[in-house]
Structures are given as C-alpha cells and as structure tokens.
ChimeraX commands (.cxc) that place a marker at each C-alpha (Angstrom):
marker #1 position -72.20,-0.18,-77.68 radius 0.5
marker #1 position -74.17,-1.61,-75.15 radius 0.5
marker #1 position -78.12,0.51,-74.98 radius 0.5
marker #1 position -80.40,0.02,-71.84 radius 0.5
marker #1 position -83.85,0.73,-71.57 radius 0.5
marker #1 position -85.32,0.71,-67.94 radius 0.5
marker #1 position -88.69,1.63,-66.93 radius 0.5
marker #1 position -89.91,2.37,-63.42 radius 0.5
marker #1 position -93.60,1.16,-64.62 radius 0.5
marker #1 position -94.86,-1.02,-66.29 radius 0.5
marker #1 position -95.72,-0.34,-70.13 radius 0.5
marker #1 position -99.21,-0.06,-69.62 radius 0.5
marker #1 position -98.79,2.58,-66.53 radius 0.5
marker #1 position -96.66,4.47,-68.76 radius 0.5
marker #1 position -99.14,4.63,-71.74 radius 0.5
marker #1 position -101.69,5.66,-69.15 radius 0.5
marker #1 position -99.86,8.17,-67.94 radius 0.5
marker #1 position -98.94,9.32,-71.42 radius 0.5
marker #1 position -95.81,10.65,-70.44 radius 0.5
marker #1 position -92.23,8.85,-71.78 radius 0.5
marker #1 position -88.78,10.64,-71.22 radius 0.5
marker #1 position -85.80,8.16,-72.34 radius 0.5
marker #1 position -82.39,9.10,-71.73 radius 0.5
marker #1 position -79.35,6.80,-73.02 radius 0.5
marker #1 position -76.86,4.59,-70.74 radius 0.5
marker #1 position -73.89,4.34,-72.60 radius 0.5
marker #1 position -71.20,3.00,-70.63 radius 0.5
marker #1 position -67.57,4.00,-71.88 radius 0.5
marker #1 position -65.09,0.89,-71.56 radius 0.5
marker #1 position -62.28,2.13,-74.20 radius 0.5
marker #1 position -60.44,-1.62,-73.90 radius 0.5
marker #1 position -63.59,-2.89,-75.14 radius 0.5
marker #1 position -65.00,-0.30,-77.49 radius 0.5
marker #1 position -67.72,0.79,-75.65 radius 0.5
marker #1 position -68.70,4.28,-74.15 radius 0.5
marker #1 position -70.41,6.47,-71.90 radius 0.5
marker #1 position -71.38,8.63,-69.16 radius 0.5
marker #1 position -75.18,9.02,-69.69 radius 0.5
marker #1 position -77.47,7.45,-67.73 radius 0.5
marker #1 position -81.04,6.13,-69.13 radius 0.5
marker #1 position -84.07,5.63,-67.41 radius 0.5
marker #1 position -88.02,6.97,-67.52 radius 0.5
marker #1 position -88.69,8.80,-64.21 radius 0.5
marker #1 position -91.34,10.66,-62.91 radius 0.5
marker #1 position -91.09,12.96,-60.04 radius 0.5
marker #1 position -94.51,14.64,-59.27 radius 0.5
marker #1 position -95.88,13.69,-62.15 radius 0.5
marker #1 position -93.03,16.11,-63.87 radius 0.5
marker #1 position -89.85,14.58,-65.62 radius 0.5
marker #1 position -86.84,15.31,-64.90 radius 0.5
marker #1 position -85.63,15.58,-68.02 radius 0.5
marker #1 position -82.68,13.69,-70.07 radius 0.5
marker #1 position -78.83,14.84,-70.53 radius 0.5
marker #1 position -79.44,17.79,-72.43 radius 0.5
marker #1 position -83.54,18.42,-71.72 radius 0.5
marker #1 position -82.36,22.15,-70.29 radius 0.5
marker #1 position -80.20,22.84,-72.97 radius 0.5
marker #1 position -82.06,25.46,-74.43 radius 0.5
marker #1 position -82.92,27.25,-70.88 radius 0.5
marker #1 position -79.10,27.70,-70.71 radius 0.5
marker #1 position -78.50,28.96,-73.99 radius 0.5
marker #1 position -81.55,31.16,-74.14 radius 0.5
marker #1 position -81.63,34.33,-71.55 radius 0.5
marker #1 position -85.05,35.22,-72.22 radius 0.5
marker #1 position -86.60,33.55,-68.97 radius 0.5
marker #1 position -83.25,32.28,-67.23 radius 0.5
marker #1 position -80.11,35.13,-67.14 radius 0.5
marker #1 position -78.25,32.94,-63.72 radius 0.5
marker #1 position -76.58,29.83,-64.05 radius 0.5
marker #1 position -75.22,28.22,-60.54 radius 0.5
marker #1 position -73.63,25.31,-60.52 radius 0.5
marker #1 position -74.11,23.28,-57.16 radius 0.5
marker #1 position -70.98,21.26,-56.06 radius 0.5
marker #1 position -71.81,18.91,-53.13 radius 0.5
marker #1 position -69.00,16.95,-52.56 radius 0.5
marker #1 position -68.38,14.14,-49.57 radius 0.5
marker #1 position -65.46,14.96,-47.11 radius 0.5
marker #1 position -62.11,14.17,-49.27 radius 0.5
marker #1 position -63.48,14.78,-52.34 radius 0.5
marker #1 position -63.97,18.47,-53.15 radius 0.5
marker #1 position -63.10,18.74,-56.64 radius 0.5
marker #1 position -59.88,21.21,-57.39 radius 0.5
marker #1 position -60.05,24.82,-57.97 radius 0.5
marker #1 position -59.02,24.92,-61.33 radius 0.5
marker #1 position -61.92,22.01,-61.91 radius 0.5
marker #1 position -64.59,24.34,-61.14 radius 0.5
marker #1 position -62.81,27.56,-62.62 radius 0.5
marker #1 position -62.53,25.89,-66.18 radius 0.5
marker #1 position -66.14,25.22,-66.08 radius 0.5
marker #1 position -67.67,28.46,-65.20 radius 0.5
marker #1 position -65.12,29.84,-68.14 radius 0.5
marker #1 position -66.38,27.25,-70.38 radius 0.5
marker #1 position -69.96,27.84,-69.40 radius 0.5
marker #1 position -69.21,31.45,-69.48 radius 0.5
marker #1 position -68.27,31.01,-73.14 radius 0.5
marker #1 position -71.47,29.31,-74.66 radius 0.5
marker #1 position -74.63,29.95,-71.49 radius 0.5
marker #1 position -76.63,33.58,-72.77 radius 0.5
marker #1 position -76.52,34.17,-68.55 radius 0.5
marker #1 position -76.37,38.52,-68.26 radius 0.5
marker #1 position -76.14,38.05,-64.38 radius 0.5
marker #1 position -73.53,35.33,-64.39 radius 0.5
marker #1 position -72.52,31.82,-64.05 radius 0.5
marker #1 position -71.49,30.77,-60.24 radius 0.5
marker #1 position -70.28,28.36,-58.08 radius 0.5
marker #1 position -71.82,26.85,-55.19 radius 0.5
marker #1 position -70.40,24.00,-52.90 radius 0.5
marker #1 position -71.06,22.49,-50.16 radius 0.5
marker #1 position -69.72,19.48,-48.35 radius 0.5
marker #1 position -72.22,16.93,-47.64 radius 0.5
marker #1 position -72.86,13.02,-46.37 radius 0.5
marker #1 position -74.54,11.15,-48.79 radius 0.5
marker #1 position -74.46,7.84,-46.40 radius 0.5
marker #1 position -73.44,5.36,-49.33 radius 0.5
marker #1 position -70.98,3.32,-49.68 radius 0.5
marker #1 position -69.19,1.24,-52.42 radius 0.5
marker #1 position -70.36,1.60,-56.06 radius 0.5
marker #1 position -73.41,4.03,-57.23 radius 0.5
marker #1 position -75.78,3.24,-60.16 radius 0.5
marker #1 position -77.12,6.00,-62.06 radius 0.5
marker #1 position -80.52,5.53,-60.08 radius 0.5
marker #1 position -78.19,6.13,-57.08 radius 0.5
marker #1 position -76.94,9.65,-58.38 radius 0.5
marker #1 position -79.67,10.15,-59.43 radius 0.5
marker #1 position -82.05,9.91,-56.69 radius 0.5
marker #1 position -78.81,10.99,-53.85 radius 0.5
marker #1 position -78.64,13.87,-55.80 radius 0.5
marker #1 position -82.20,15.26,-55.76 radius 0.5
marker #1 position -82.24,14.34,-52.11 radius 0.5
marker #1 position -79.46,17.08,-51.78 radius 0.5
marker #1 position -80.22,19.37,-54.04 radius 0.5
marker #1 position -80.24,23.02,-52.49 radius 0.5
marker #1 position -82.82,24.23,-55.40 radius 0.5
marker #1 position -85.31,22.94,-58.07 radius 0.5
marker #1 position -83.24,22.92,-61.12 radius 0.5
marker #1 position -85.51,25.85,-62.40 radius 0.5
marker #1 position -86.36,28.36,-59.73 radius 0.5
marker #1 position -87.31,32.30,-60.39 radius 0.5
marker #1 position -84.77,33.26,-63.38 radius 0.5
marker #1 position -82.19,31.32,-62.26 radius 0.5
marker #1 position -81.25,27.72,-63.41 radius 0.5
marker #1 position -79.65,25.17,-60.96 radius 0.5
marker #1 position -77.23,22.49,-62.45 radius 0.5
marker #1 position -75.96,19.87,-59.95 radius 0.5
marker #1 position -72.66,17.50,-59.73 radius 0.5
marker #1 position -72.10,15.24,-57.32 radius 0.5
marker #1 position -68.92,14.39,-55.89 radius 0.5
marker #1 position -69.45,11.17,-53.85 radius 0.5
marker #1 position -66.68,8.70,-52.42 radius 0.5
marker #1 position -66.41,5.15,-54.19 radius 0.5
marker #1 position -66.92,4.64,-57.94 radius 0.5
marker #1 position -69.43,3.65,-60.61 radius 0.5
marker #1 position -71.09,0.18,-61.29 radius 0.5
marker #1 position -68.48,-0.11,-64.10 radius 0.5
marker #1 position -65.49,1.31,-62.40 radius 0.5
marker #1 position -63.86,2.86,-65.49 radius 0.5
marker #1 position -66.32,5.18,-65.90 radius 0.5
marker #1 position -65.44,8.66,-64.18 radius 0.5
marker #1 position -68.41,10.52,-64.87 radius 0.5
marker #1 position -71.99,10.30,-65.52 radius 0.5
marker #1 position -75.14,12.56,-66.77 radius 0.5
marker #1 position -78.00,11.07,-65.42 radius 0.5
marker #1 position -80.74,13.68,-66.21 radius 0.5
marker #1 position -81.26,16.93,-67.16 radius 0.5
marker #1 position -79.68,18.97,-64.20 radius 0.5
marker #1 position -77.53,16.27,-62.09 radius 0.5
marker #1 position -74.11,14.93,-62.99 radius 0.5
marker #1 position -71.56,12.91,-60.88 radius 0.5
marker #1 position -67.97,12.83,-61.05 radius 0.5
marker #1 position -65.66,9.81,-58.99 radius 0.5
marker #1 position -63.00,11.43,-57.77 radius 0.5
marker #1 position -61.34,7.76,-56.64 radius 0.5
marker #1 position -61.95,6.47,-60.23 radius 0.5
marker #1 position -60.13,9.95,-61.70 radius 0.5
marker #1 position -57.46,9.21,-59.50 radius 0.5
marker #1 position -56.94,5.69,-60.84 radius 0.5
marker #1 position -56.91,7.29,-64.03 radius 0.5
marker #1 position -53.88,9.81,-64.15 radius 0.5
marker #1 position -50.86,8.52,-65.84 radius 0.5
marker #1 position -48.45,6.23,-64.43 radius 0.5
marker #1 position -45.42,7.30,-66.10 radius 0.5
marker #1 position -44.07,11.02,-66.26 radius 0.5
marker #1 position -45.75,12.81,-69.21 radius 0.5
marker #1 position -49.00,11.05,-69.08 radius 0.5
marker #1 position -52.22,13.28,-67.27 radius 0.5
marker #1 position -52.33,14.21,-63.51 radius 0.5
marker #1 position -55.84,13.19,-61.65 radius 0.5
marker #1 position -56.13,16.95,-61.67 radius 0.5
marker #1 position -55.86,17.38,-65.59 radius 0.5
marker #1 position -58.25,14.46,-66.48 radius 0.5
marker #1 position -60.90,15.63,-63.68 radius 0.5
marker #1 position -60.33,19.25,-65.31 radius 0.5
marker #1 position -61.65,17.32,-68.90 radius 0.5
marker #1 position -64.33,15.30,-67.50 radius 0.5
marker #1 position -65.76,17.92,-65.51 radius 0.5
marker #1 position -66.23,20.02,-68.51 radius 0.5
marker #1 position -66.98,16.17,-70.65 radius 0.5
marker #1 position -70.21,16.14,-68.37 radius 0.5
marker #1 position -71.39,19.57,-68.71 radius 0.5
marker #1 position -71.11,19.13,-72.08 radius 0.5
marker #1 position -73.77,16.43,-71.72 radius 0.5
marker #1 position -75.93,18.89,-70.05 radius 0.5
marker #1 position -75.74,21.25,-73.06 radius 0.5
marker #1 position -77.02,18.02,-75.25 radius 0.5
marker #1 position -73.64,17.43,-76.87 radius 0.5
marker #1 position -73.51,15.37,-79.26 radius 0.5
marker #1 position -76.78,14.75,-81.01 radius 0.5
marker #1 position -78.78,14.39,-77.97 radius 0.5
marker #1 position -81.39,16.63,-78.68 radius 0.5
marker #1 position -80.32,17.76,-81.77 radius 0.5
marker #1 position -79.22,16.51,-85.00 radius 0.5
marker #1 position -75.75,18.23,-85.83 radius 0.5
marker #1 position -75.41,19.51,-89.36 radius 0.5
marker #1 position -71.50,18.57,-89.05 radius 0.5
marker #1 position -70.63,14.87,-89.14 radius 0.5
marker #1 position -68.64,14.74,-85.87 radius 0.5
marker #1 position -70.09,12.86,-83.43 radius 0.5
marker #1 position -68.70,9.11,-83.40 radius 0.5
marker #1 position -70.39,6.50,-85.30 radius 0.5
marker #1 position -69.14,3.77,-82.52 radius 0.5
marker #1 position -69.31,5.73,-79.38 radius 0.5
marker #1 position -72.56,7.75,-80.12 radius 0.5
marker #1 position -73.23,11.21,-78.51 radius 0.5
marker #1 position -69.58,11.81,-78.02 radius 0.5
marker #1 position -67.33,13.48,-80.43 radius 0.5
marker #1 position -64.72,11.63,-83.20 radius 0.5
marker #1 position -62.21,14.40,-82.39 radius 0.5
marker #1 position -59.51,13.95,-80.24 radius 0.5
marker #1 position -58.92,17.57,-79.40 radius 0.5
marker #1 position -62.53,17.97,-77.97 radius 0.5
marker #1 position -63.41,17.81,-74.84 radius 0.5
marker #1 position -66.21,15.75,-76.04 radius 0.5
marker #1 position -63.84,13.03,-77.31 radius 0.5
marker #1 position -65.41,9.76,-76.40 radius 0.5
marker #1 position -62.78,8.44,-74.47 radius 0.5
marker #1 position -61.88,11.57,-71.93 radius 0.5
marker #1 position -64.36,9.35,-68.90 radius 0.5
marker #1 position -62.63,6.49,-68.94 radius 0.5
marker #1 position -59.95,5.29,-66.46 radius 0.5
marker #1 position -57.91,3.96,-69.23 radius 0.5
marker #1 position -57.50,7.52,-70.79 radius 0.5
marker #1 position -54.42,8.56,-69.38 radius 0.5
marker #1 position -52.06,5.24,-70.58 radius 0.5
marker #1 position -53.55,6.28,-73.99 radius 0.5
marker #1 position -54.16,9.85,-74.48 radius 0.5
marker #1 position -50.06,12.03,-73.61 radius 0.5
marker #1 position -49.76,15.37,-73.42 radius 0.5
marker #1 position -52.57,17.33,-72.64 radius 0.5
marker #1 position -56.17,16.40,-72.07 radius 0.5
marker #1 position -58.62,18.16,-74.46 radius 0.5
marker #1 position -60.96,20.64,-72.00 radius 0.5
marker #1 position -62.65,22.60,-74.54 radius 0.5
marker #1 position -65.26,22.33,-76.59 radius 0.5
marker #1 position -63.98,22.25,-80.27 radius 0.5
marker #1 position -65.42,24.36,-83.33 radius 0.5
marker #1 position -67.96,21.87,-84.27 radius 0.5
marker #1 position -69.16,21.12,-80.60 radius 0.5
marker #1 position -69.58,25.29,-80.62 radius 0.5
marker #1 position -71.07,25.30,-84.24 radius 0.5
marker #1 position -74.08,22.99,-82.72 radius 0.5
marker #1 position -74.38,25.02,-79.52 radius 0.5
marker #1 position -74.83,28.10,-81.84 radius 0.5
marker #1 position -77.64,26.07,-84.20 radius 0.5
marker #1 position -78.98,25.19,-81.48 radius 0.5
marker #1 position -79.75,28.69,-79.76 radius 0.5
marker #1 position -80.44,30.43,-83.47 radius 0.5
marker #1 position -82.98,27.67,-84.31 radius 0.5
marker #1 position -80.34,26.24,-87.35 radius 0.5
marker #1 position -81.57,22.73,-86.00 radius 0.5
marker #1 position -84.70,21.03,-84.31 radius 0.5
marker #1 position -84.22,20.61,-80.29 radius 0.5
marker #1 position -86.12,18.09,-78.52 radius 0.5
marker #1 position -86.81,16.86,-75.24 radius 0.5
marker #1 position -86.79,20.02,-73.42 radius 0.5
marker #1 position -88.14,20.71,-70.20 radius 0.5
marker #1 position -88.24,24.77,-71.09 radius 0.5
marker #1 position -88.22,26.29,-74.51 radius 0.5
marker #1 position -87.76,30.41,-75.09 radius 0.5
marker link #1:1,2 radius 0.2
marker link #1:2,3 radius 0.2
marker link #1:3,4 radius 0.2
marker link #1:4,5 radius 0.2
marker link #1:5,6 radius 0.2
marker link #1:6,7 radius 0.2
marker link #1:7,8 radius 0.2
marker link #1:8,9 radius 0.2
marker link #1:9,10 radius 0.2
marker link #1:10,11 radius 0.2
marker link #1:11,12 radius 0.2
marker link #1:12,13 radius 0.2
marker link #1:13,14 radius 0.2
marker link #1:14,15 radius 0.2
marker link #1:15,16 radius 0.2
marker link #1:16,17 radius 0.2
marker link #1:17,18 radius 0.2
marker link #1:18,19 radius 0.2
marker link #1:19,20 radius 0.2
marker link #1:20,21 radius 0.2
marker link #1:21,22 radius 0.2
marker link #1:22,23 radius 0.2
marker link #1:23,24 radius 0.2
marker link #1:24,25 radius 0.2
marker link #1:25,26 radius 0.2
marker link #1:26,27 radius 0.2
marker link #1:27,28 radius 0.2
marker link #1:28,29 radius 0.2
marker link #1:29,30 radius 0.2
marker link #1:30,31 radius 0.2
marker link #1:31,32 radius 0.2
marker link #1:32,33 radius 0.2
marker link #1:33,34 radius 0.2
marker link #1:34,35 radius 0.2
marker link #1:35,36 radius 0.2
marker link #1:36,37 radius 0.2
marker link #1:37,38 radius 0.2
marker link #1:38,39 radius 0.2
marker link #1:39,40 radius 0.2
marker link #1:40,41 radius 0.2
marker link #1:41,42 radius 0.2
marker link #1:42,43 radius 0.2
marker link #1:43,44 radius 0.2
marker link #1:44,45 radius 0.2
marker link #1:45,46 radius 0.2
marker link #1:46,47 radius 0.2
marker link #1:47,48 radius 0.2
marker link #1:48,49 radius 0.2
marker link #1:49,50 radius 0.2
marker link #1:50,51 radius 0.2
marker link #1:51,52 radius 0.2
marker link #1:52,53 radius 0.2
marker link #1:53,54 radius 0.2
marker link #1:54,55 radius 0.2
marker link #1:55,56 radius 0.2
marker link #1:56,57 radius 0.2
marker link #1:57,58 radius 0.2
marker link #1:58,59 radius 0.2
marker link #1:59,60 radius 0.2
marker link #1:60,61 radius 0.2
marker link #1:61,62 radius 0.2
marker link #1:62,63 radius 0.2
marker link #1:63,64 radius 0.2
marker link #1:64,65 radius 0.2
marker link #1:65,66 radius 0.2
marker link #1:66,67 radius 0.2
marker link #1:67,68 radius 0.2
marker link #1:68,69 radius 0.2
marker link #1:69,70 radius 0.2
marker link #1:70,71 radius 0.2
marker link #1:71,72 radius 0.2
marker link #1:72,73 radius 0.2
marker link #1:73,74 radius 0.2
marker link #1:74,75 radius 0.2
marker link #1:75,76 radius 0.2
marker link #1:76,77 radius 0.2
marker link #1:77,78 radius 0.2
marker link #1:78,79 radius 0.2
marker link #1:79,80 radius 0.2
marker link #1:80,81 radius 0.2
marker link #1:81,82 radius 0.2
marker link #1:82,83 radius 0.2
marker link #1:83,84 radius 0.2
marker link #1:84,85 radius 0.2
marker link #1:85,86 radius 0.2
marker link #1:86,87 radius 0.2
marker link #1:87,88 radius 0.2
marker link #1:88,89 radius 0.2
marker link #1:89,90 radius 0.2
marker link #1:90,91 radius 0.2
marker link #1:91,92 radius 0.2
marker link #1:92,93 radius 0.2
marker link #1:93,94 radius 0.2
marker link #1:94,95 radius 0.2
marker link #1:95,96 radius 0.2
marker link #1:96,97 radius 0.2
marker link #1:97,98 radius 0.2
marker link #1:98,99 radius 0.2
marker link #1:99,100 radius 0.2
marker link #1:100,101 radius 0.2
marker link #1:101,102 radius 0.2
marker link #1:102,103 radius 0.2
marker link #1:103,104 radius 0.2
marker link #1:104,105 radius 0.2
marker link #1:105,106 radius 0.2
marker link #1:106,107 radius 0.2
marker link #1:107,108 radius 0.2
marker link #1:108,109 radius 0.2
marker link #1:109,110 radius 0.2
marker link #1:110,111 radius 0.2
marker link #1:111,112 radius 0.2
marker link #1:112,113 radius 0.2
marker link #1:113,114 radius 0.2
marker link #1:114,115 radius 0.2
marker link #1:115,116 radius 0.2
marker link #1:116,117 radius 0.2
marker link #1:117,118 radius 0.2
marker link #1:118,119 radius 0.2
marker link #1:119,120 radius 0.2
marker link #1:120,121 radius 0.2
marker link #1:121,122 radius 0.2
marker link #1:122,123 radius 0.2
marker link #1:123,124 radius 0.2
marker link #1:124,125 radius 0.2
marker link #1:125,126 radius 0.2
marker link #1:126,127 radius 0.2
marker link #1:127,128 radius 0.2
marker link #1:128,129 radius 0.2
marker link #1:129,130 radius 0.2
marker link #1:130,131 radius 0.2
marker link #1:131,132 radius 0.2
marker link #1:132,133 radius 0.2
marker link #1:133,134 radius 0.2
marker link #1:134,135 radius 0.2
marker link #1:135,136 radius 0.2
marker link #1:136,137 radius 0.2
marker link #1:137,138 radius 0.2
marker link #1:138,139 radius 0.2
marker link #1:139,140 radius 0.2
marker link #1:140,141 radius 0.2
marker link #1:141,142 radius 0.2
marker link #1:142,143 radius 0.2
marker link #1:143,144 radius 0.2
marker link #1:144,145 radius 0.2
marker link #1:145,146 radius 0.2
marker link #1:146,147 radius 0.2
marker link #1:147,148 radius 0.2
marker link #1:148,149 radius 0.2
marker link #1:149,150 radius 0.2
marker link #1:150,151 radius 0.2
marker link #1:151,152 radius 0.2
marker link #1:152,153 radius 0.2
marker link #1:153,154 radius 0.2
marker link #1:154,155 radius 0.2
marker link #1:155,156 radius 0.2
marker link #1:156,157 radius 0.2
marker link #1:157,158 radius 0.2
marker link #1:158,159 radius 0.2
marker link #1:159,160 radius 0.2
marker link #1:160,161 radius 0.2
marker link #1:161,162 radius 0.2
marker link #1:162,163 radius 0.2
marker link #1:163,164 radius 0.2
marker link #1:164,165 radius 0.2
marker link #1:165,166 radius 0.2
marker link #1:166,167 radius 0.2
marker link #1:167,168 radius 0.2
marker link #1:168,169 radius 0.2
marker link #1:169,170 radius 0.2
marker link #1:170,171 radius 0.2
marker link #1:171,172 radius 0.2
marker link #1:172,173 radius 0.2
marker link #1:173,174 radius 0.2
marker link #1:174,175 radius 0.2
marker link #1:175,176 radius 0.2
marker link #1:176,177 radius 0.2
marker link #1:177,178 radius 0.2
marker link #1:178,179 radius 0.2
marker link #1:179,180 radius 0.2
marker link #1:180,181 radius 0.2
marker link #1:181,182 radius 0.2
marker link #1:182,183 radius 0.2
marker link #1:183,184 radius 0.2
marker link #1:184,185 radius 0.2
marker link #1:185,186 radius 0.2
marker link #1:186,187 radius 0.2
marker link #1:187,188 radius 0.2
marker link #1:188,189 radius 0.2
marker link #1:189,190 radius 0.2
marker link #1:190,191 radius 0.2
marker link #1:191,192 radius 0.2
marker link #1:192,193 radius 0.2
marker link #1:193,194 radius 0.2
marker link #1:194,195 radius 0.2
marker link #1:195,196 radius 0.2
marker link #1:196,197 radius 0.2
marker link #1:197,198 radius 0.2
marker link #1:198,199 radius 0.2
marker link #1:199,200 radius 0.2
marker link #1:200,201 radius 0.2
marker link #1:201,202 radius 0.2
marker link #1:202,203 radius 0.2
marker link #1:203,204 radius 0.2
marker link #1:204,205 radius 0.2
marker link #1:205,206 radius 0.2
marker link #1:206,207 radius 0.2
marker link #1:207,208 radius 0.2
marker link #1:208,209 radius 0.2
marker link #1:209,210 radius 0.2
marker link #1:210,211 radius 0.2
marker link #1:211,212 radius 0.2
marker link #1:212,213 radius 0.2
marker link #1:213,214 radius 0.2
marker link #1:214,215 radius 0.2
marker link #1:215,216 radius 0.2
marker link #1:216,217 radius 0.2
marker link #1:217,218 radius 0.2
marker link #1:218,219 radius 0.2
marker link #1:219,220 radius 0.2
marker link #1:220,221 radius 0.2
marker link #1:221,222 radius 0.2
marker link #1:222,223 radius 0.2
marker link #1:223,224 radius 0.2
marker link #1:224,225 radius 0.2
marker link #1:225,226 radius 0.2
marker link #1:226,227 radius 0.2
marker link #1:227,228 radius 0.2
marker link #1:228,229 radius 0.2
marker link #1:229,230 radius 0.2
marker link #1:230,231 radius 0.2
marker link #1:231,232 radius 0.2
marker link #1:232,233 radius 0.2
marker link #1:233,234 radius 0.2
marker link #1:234,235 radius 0.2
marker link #1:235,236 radius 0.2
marker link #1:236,237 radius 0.2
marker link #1:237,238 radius 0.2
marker link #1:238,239 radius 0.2
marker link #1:239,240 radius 0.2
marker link #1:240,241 radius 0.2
marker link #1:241,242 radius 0.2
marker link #1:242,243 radius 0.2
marker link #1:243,244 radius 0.2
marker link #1:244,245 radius 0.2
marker link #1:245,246 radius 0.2
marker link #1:246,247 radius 0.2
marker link #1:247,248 radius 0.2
marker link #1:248,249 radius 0.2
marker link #1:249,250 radius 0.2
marker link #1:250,251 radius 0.2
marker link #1:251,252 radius 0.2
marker link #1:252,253 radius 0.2
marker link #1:253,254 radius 0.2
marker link #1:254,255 radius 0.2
marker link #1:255,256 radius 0.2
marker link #1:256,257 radius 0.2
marker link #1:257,258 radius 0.2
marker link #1:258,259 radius 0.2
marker link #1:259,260 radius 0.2
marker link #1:260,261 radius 0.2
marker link #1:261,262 radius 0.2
marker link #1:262,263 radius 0.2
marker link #1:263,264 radius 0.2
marker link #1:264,265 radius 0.2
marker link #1:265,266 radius 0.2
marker link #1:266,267 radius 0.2
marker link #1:267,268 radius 0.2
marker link #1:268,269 radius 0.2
marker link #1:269,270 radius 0.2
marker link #1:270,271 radius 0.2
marker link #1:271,272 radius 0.2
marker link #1:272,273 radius 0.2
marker link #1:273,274 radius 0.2
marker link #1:274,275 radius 0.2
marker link #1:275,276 radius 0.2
marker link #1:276,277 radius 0.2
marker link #1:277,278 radius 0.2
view
C-alpha cells in the first residue's frame, strides 16, 4: 500500500492556522497489491475544510438537521452514467441515509475543459467549480460525482473519493474494465458497483472515521472490505476486476458494512472527522 501525505502549506502555516484535515490516497492496482479510490490532501477553502471521505457521514445518517439527500451528477457530453447506475444508488442510499423527504437525483451535463488524465486535486477543485450547491445548504445535503472524459493518473483506477461531498467516476476506464470474454461483467455492471463502491466512501466505509467492532475491513487494502460479496470489496475500482471477479459484481453493502453504518448512527462507536455532528 502506497500512503501520500500532501500539504498545500507549509508545516508552519498549517500549525498557525491550527487547522489539519488528512484524508488517505490509496491507489487500487490489484496486479500489484495495492488499492484505492480515496484521495488525500489538507485543503482549506475559506478558511473551512472540506472535509475527508466520510467527514459528512453522520449528517447523512442523522435526520435531525438534514432530512434531503440530492445527489448531483454532472457528467461531460458522452458520459452520462446509466440509469440503472443512478437508480441502484438512490435505493442503496435509500436503505441506510435517515432522509424523511427523500434521496434524489440531479444531473446535468457540463464542460469541464480538461483533457487527458485528472489528479485528485483536479476532481477535486473541477468539481467545486461546478458544484450547483454548498454541500450543506438549509436541511438539505448535496453529494457530488463527477463524470468527466479521460481517466485517472493511474489509469486502473475507476473511481475516486476525494473529500467529503465530491466523488468521480471514469466512465472510459469502466469501459476498459468489463469482461472480455462472455460471462465476465458488462461496463454497465462494474459502473453499477463502483458507483455504489464510492458512495460507500462517503458514508466512511471502512474504518474511516470509525473503528468497526467487526474485523472486516482488509488488512492489505485498508478502508475497503475483505469480503468479496460487498460492494466494498477492495478490488470492485480497478480495471482489472472484470478478468478476475465472474458472475456478478457485488453492489450492496454487506451485513457488516450495514452493522457499522448502524454503530455509527446509534453512537456503538466513536466518529471522527466530521464536518456536522447531530
């Protein structure tokens, strides 16, 4: 596992400051070993964070100050993500967000004006350039994802959280991943799992702001899960995924990713890093 650190000041500036918000890079490369879709860096924006995977975790489990949900699609020309890819995850949010007046989806096509590969500072900062709210506006919370032509620095990687409201999945990098034999996944089954993969991020699975009481997550691919039937599954981002995994992708969460979701929102464990607690 390869972790990066990157600061946008220098140490002293940030001690000044006082204010430190670390999120974890963890780039998935399943030929290798290695994993990820997270992205890492310390970033200010008005002198207010913008949070890590997972830092509004609790403002979507919780209902007492948030009871809305929309998820913003912005998506170049060519890339709107499939039907079915935004329906799964407004079930699965549906199934674990406390949101009385709904989850929804809202997208919009849109010119980011990049080409070739994007770094996580490039999601991020395209994406807050385009965002349509403030990821925490009235009583409703605003999650973003990105669906931009071209593909990440390290090409395998199909998806990637980069802070507490903005995710990005490659659509030309899913496609590279289907299966090339019959049997294997279709680009729209694995961009139905990482979809889901990346919200799951969002929600702070696994063990980003919490400590799980269940030992799932996996020891050499940390935050993502050891079981293969979970959408968490450590290896659902990568564009090697569908000569490995046959049969059907996992695009749930599984009993233990649920479990910590639920200890989470009861107060069973500690949750950190949050940018709103109830």
């Amino acid at each position: 596992m390869v972790v990066k650190f990157e600061t946008m000041e220098s140490l002293g500036d940030i001690m000044r400051r006082g204010q430190t918000q670390f999120s974890v890079l963890i780039v998935v490369l399943l030929m290798s070993g290695l994993s990820g879709c997270i992205s890492d860096e310390i970033l200010f924006q008005n002198e207010e964070s913008r949070g890590i995977p997972g830092g509004l975790a609790m403002a979507c489990l919780d209902s007492s100050k948030y009871t809305k949900l929309v998820m913003e699609i912005d998506y170049e020309n060519g890339y709107q993500p499939k039907s079915s890819s935004t329906d799964m995850l407004k079930q699965r949010l549906e199934q674990v967000c406390d949101k009385p007046d709904g989850v929804s989806i809202s997208s919009t096509e849109t010119i980011f004006g990049k080409e070739g590969s994007w770094t996580s500072d490039d999601v991020r900062s395209f994406g807050w350039e385009n965002k349509d709210n403030q990821p925490r506006t009235d009583s409703t919370l605003y999650w973003q994802i990105l669906f931009p032509s071209g593909s990440y620095t390290d090409d395998s990687v199909l998806g990637v959280a980069v802070d507490a409201s903005t995710i990005a999945i490659f659509g030309d990098s899913v496609e590279e991943a289907k299966g090339p034999i019959f049997g294997r996944p279709s680009a729209e089954e694995v961009e139905n799992s990482v979809i889901v993969h990346e919200a799951g991020h969002l929600l702070g699975l696994v063990n980003i702001v919490y400590q799980s009481l269940s030992e799932h997550e996996d020891p050499d691919h940390p935050n993502h899960s050891n079981n293969e039937d979970s959408v968490m599954y450590w290896a659902i981002e990568s564009t090697s995924i569908g000569s490995i995994i046959s049969g059907e992708l996992p695009n749930e969460f599984d009993e233990l990713d649920l479990e910590d979701l639920e200890h989470m929102k009861t107060g069973v464990v500690e949750v950190s890093d949050q940018l709103w607690t109830p």
